[in-house]
LODO-910750 format. One record per residue (C-alpha): x, z, y; residue in three letters; residue number from 1. Coordinates in nm, 4 decimals. Layout:
BEGIN
[[X; Z; Y]; Ala; NUM] ...
This chain:
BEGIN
[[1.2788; 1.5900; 18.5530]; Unk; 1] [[1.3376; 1.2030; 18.6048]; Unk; 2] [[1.1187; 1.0201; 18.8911]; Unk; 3] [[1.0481; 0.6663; 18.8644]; Unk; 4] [[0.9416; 0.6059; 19.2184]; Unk; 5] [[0.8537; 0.8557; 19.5667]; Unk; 6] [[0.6362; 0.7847; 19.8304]; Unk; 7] [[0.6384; 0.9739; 20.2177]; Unk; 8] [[0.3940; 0.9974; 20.3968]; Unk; 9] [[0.3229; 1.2157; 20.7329]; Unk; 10] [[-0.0523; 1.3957; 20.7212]; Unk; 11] [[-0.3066; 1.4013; 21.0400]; Unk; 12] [[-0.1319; 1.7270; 21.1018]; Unk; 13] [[0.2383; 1.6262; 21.1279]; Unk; 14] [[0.3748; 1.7435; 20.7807]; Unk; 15] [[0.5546; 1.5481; 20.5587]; Unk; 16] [[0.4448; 1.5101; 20.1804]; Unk; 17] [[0.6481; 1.3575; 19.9516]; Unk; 18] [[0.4789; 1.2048; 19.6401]; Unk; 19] [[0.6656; 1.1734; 19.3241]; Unk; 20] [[0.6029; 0.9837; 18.9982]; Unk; 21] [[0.7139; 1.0814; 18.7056]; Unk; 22] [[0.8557; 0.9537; 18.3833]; Unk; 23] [[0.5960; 1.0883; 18.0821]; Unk; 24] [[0.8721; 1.3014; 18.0133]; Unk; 25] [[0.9200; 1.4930; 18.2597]; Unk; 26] [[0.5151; 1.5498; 18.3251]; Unk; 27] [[0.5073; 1.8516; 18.0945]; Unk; 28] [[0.7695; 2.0202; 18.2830]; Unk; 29] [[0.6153; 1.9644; 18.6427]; Unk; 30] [[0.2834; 2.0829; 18.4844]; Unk; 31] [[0.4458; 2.4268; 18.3754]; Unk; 32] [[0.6423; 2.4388; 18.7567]; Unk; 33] [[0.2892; 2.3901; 18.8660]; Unk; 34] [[0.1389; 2.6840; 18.6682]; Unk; 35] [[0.4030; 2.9157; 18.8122]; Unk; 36] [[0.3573; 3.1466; 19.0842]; Unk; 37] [[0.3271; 3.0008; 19.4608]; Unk; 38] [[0.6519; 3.0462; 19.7061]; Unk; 39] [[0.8850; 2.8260; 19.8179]; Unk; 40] [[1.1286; 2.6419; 19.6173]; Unk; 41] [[1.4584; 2.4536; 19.6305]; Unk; 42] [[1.4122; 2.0940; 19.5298]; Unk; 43] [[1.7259; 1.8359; 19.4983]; Unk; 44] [[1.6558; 1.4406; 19.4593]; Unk; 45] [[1.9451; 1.2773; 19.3251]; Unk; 46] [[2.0311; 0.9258; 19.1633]; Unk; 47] [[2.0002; 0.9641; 18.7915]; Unk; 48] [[2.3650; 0.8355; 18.5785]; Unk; 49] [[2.3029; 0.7896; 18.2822]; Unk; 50] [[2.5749; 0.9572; 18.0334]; Unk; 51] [[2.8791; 0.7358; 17.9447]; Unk; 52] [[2.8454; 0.4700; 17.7444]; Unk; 53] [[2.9331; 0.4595; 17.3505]; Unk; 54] [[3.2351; 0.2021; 17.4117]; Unk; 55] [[3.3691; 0.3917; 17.6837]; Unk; 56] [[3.3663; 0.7271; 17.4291]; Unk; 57] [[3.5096; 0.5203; 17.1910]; Unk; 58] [[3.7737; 0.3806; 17.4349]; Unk; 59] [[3.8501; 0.7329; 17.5188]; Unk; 60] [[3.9267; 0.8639; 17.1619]; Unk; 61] [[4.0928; 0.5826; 17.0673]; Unk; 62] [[4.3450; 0.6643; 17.3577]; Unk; 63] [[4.3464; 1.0181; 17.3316]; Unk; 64] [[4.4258; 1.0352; 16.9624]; Unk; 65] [[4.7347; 0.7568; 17.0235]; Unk; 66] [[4.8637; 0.9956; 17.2731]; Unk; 67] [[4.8332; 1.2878; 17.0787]; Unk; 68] [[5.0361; 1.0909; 16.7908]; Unk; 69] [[5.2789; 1.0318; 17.0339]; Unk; 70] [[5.3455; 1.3792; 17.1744]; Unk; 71] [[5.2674; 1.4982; 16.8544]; Unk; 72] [[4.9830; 1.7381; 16.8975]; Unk; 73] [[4.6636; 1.7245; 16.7538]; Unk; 74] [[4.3802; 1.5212; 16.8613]; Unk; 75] [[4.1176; 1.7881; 16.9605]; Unk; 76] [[4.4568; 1.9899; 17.2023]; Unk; 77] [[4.5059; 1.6203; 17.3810]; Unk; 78] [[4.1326; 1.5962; 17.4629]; Unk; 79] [[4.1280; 1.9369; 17.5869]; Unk; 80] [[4.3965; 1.8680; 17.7798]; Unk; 81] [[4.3270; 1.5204; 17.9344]; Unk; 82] [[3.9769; 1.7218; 18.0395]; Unk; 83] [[4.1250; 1.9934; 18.2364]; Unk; 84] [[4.3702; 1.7125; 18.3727]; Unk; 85] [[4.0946; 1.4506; 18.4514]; Unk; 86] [[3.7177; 1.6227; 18.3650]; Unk; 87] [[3.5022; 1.7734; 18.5780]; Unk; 88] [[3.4242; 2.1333; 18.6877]; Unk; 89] [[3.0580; 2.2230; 18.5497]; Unk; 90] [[2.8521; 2.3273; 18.8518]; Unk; 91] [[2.5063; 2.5187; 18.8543]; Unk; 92] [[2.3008; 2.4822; 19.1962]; Unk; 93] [[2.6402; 2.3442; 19.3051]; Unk; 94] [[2.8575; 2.6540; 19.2325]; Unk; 95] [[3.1523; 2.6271; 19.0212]; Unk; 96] [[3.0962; 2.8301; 18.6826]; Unk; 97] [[3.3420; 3.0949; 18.6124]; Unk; 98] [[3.3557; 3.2822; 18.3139]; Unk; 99] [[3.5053; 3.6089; 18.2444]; Unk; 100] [[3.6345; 3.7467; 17.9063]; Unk; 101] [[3.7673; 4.0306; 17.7952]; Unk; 102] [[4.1488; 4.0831; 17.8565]; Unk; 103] [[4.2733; 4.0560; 17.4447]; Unk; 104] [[4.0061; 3.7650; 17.3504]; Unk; 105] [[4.0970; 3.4135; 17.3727]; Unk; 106] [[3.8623; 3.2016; 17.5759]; Unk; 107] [[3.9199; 2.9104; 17.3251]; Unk; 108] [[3.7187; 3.0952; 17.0417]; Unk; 109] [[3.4186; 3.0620; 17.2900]; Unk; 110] [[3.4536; 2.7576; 17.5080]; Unk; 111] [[3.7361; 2.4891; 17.4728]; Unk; 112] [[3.7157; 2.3682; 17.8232]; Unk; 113] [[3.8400; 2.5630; 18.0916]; Unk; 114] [[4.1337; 2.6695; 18.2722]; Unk; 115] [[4.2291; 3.0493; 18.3810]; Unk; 116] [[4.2036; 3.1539; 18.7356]; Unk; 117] [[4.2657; 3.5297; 18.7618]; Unk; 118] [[4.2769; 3.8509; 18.5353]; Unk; 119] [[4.2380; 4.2044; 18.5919]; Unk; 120] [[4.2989; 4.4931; 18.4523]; Unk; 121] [[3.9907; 4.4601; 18.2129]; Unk; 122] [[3.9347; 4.0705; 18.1785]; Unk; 123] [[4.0299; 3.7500; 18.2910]; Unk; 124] [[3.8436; 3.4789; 18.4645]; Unk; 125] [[3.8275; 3.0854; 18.3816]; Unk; 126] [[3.6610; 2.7945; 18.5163]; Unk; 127] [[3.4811; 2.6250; 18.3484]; Unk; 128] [[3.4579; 2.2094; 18.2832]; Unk; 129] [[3.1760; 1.9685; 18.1347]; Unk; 130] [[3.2280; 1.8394; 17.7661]; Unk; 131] [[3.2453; 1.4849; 17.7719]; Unk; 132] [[2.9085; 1.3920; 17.6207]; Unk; 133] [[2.7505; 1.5558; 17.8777]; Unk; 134] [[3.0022; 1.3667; 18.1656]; Unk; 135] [[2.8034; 1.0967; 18.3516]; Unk; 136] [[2.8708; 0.7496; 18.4012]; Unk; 137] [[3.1380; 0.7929; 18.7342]; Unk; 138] [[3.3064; 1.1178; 18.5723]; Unk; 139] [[3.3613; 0.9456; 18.2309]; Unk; 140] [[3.5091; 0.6614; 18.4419]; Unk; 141] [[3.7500; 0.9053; 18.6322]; Unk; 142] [[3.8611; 1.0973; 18.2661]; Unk; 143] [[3.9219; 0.7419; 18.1069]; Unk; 144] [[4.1430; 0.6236; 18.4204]; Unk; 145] [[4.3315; 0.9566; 18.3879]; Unk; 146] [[4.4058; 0.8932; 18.0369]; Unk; 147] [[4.5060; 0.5425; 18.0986]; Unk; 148] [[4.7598; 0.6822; 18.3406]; Unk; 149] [[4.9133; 0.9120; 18.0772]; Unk; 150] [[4.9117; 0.6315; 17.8547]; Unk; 151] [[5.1227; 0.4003; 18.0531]; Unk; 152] [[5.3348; 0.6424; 18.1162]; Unk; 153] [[5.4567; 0.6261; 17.7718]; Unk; 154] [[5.4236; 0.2889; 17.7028]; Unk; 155] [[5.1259; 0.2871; 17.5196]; Unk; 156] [[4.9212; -0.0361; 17.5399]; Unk; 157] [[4.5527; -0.0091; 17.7325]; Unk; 158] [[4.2997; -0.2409; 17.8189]; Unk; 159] [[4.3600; -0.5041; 18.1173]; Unk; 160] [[4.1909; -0.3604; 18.4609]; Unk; 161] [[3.9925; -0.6163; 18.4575]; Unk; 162] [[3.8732; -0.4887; 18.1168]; Unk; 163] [[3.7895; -0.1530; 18.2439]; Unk; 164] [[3.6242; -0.2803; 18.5277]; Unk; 165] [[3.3687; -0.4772; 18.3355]; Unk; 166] [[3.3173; -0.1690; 18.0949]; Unk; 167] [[3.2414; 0.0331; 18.4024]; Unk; 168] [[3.0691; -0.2213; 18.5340]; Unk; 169] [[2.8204; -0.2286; 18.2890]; Unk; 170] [[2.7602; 0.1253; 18.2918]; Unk; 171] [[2.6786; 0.1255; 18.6343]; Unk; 172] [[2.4410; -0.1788; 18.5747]; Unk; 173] [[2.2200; 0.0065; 18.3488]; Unk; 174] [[2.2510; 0.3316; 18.6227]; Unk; 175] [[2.1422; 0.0200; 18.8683]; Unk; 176] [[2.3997; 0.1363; 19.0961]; Unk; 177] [[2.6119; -0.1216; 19.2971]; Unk; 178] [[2.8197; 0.1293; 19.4662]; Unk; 179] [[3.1907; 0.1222; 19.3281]; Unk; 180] [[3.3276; 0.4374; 19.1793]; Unk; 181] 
């Protein structure tokens, strides 16, 4: 759900209620939360990043495929590989997700992403990271400066930092953020 504004407030008796307004998306889905059974439930607030931008995917491919031309594998191995290098672990209720598979299958057939941990004598066990259209704003930032370190390192030409900066920039303008990464 996405809030466009809260409001606290403290009640005669001493609680605290927090008010929330919601986008008119997100009002169906606190209506059906609503409906549920009472109890108690976890609730997390965080600032909303919007995905990264178009020119920053672009930016990354671009890169990606002119180092996999220059190591000579293909383009979908060096994007798999700058995202274990660079992406970011995929989390649910802030717990890494690990995956186990069957010792004889290959993870890859399943899930591209993700990088082995442990086997046993039955399966092994990988963790697992984001695609990049679902990274946000920051962790597409972090994957492209990766890349643009593996880039330099063999001499192939990327954008001025200044460049970069006023891509990022941007995204963080429209995330109305004026934190640095």
């Amino acid at each position: 759900m996405r809030a466009v504004s809260f409001d606290l407030r403290q009640t005669y008796r001493g609680e605290w209620v927090l008010g929330v307004t919601l986008d008119k998306a997100s009002v169906r889905d606190a209506m059906n939360l609503c409906d549920r059974q009472k109890g108690v439930y976890d609730v997390e607030i965080k600032r909303h990043r919007e995905r990264r931008s178009l020119t920053a995917n672009a930016y990354f491919h671009l890169l990606c495929n002119k180092l996999a031309a220059a190591l000579n594998v293909s383009n979908d191995e060096m994007k798999i590989h700058l995202v274990r290098l660079y992406g970011t672990l995929a989390l649910i209720d802030g717990h890494e997700i690990e995956i186990r598979i069957p010792k004889g299958a290959k993870v890859e057939d399943y899930y591209p992403y993700t990088e082995w941990l442990r086997g046993d004598a039955l399966a092994d066990y990988y963790a697992v990271y984001k695609q990049t259209h679902a990274l946000n704003s920051k962790e597409f930032a972090r994957l492209i400066d990766g890349t643009v370190t593996e880039c330099k390192a063999l001499g192939i030409e990327t954008l001025p930092p200044e460049e970069l900066e006023r891509m990022y920039a941007q995204a963080d303008k429209s995330n109305g953020d004026s934190e640095s990464r």
